[in-house]
C-alpha positions as a Markdown table, in Angstrom:
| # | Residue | x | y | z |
|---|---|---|---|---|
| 1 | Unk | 0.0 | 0.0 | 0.0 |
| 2 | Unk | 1.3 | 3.3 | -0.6 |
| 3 | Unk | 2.1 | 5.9 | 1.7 |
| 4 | Unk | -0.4 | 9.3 | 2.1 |
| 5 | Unk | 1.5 | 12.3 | 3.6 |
| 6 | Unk | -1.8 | 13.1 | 5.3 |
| 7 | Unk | -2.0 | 9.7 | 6.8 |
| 8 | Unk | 1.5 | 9.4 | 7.4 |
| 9 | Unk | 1.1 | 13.0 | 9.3 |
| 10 | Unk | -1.6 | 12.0 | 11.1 |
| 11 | Unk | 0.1 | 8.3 | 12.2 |
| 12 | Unk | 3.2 | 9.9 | 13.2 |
| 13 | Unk | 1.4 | 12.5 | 15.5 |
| 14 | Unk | -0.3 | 9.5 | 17.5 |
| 15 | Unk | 2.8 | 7.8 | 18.1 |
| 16 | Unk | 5.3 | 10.4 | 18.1 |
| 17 | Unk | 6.3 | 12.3 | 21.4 |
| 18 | Unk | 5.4 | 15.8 | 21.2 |
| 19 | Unk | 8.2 | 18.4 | 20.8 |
| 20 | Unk | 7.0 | 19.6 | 23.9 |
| 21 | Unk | 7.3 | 16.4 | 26.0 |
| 22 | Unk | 10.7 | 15.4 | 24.8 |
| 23 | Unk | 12.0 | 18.5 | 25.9 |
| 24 | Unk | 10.9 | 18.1 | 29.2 |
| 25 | Unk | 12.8 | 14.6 | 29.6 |
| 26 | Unk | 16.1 | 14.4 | 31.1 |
| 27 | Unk | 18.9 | 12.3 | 29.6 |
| 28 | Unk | 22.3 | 12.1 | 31.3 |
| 29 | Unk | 25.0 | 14.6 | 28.5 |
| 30 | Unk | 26.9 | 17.4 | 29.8 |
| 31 | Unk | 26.2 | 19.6 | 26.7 |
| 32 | Unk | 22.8 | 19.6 | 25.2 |
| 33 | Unk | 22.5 | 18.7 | 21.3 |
| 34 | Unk | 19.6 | 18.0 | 18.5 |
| 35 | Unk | 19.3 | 16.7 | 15.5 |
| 36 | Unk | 16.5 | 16.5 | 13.0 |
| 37 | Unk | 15.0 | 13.5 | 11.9 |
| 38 | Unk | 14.0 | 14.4 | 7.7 |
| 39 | Unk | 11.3 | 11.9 | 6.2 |
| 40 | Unk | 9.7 | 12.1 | 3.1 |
| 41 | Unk | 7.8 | 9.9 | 0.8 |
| 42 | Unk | 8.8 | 8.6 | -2.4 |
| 43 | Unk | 7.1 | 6.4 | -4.2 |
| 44 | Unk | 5.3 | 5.5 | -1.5 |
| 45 | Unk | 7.7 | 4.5 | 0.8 |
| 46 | Unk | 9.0 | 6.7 | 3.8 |
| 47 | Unk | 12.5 | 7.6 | 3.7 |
| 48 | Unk | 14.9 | 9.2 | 6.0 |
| 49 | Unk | 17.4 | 11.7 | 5.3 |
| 50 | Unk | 21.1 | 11.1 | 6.5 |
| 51 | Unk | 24.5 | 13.0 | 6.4 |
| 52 | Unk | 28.0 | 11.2 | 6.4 |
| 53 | Unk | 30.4 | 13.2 | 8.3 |
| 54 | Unk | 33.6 | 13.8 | 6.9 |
| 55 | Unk | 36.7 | 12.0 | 8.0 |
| 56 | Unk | 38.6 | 14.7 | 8.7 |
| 57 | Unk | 36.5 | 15.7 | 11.9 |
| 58 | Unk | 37.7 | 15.5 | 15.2 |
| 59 | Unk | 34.2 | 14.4 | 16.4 |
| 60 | Unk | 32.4 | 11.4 | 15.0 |
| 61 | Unk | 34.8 | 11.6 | 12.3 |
| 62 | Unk | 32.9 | 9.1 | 8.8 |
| 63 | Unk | 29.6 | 8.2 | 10.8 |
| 64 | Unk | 26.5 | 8.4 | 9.5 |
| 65 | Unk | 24.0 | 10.8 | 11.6 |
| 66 | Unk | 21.0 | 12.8 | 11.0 |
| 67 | Unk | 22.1 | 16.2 | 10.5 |
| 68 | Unk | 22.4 | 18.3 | 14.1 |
| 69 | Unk | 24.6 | 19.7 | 16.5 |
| 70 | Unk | 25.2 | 21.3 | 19.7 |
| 71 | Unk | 22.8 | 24.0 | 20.9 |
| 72 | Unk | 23.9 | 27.6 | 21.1 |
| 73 | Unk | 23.0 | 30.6 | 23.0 |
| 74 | Unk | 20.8 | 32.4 | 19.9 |
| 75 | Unk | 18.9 | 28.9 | 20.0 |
| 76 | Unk | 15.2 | 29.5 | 21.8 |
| 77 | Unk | 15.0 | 25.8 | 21.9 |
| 78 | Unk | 16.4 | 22.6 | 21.1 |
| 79 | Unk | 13.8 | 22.4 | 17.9 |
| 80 | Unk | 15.2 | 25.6 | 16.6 |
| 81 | Unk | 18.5 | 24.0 | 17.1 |
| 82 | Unk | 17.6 | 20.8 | 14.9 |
| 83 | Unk | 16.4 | 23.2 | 12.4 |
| 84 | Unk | 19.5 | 25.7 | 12.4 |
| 85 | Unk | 21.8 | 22.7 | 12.1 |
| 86 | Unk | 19.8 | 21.1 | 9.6 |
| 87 | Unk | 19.7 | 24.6 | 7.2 |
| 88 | Unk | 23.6 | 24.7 | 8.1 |
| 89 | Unk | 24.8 | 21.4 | 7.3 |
| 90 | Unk | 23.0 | 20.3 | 4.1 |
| 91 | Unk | 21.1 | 23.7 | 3.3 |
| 92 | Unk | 17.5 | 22.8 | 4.4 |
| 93 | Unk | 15.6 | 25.5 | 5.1 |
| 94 | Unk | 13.3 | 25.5 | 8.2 |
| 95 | Unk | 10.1 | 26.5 | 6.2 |
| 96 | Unk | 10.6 | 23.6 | 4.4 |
| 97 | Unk | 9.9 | 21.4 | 7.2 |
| 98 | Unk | 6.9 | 20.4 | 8.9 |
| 99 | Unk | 7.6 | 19.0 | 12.8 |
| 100 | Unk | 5.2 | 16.2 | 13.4 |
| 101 | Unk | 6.7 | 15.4 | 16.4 |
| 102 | Unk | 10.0 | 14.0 | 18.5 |
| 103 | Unk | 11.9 | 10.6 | 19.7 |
| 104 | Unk | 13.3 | 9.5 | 22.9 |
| 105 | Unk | 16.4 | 12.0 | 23.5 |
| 106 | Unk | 19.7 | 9.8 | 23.6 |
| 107 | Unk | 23.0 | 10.1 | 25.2 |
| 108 | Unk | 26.2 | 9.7 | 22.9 |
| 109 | Unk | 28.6 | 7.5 | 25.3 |
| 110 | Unk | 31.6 | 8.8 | 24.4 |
| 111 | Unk | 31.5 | 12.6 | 23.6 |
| 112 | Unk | 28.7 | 13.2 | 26.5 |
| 113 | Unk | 25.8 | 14.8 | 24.8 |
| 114 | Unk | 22.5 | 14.6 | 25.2 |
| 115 | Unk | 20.5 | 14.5 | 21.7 |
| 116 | Unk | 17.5 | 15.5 | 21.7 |
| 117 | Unk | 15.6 | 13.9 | 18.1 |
| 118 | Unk | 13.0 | 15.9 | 15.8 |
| 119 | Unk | 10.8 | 14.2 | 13.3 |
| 120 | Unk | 10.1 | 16.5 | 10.6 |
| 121 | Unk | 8.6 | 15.9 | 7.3 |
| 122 | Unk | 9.6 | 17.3 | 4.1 |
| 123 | Unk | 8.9 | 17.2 | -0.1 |
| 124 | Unk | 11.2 | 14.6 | -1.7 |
| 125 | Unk | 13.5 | 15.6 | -4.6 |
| 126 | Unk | 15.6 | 18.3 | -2.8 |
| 127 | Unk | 18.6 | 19.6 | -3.9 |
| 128 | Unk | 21.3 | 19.5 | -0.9 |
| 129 | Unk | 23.7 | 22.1 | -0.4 |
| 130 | Unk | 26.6 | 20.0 | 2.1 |
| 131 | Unk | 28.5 | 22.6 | 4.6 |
| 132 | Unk | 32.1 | 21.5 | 3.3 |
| 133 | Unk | 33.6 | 21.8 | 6.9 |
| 134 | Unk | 30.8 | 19.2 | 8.3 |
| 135 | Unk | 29.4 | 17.0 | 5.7 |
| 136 | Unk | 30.7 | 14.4 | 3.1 |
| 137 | Unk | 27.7 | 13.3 | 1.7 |
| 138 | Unk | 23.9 | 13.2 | 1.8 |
| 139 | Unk | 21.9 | 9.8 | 1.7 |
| 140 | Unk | 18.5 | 9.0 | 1.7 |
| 141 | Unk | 17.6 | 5.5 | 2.4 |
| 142 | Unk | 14.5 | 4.0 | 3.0 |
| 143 | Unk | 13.3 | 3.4 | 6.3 |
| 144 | Unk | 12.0 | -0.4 | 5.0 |
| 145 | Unk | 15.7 | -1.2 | 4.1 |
| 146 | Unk | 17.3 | 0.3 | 6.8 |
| 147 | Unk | 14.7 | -1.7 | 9.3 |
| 148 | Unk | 15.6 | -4.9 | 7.1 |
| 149 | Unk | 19.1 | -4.5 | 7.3 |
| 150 | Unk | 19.1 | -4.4 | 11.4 |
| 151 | Unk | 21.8 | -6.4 | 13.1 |
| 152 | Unk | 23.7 | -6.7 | 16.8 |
| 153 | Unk | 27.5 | -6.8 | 15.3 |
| 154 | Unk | 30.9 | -6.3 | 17.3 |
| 155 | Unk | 33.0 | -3.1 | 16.4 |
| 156 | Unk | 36.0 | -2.2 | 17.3 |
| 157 | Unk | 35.9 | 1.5 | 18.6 |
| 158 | Unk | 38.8 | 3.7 | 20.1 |
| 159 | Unk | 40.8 | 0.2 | 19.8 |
| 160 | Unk | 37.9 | -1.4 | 22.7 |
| 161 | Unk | 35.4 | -4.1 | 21.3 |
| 162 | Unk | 31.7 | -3.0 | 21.7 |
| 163 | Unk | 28.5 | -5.0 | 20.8 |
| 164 | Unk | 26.3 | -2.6 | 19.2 |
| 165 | Unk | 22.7 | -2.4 | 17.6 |
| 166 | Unk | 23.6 | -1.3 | 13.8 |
| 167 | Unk | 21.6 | -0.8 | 10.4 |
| 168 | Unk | 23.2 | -1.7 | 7.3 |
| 169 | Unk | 22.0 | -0.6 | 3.8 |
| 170 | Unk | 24.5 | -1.5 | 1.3 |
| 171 | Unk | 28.1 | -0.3 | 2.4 |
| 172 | Unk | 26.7 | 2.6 | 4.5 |
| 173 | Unk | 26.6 | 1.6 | 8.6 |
| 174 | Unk | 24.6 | 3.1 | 11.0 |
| 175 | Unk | 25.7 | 2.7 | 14.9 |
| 176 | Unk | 25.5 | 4.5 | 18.4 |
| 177 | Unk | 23.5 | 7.1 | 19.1 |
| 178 | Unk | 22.0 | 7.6 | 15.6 |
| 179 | Unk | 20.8 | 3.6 | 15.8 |
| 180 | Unk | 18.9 | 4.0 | 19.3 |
| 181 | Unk | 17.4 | 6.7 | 17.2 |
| 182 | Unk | 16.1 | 4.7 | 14.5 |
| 183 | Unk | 15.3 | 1.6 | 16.7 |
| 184 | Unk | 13.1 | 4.1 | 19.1 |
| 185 | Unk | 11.1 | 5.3 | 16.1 |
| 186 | Unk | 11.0 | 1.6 | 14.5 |
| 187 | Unk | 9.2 | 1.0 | 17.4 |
| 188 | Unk | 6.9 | 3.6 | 16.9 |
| 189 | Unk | 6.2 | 2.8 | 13.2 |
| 190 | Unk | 6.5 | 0.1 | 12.5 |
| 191 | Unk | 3.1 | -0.6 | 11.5 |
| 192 | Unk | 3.1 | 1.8 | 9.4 |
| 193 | Unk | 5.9 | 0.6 | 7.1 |
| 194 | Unk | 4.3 | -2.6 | 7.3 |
| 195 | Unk | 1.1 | -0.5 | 6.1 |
């Protein structure tokens, strides 16, 4: 069955947290961060929008994230903050996204944030503009594949072996904060991928 934005709107809103309510939750990070969660649909399939970090970068250096960052002082709230980062890093504007809602936030282990997760919709067939510091590359993969291609592997991190949830979609790996992202809102829709 093909996907409706209205339905999928209306879906996400029931099982979404609201912005509000995420906000409000605590999650153990000295410095504050968001991200925003893109989905669109194609074809109609949902799909998420993703940025691969360059490898140059001191921080998270390769991985594959939604696209965010820390809050700043200008920031009236952690939403604003998703949307800034996201207009920053791959040049999507904040009108051009509709908030339907938020995730579970998530601590990243080893740099000590707390990320705070927006789900936003937006029209498919953008043109990306990557911040050339930040950003490698822009990918948008299905949410079906990416739920298909879950697995619990063992990485080796910082020279330490950790077993970690991941989501593979052909070479491009998904891990750590970013894949307690996607399980939290796998659980959340998964009916409707399985629509």
């Amino acid at each position: 069955m093909a996907l409706q934005t209205q339905v999928v709107r209306q879906q996400l809103g029931h099982v979404l947290l609201s912005p509000a309510e995420a906000m409000e939750l605590d999650v153990v990070g000295r410095t504050d961060a968001a991200v925003l969660v893109p989905l669109y649909i194609d074809d109609g399939e949902l799909h998420a929008v993703f940025t691969k970090r360059r490898e140059d970068l001191r921080r998270h250096p390769g991985e594959i994230s939604f696209p965010g960052g820390r809050q700043d002082e200008g920031d009236a709230d952690l939403e604003l903050t998703a949307l800034r980062e996201a207009e920053e890093e791959i040049g999507l504007p904040a009108d051009a996204v509709e908030i339907v809602g938020a995730l579970q936030p998530t601590p990243t282990i080893a740099t000590g944030y707390a990320v705070y997760p927006f789900v936003g919709l937006i029209e498919p067939g953008r043109t990306w503009t990557l911040s050339p510091n930040e950003v490698a590359q822009v990918l948008e993969l299905p949410l079906r594949d990416l739920r298909d291609g879950y697995m619990r592997q063992r990485l080796i991190r910082r020279g330490l072996p950790i077993r970690t949830d991941t989501y593979v979609v052909g070479d491009h790996l998904i891990w750590g904060a970013t894949a307690r992202m996607l399980s939290d809102l796998f659980e959340r829709i998964g009916p409707l991928l399985d629509g």
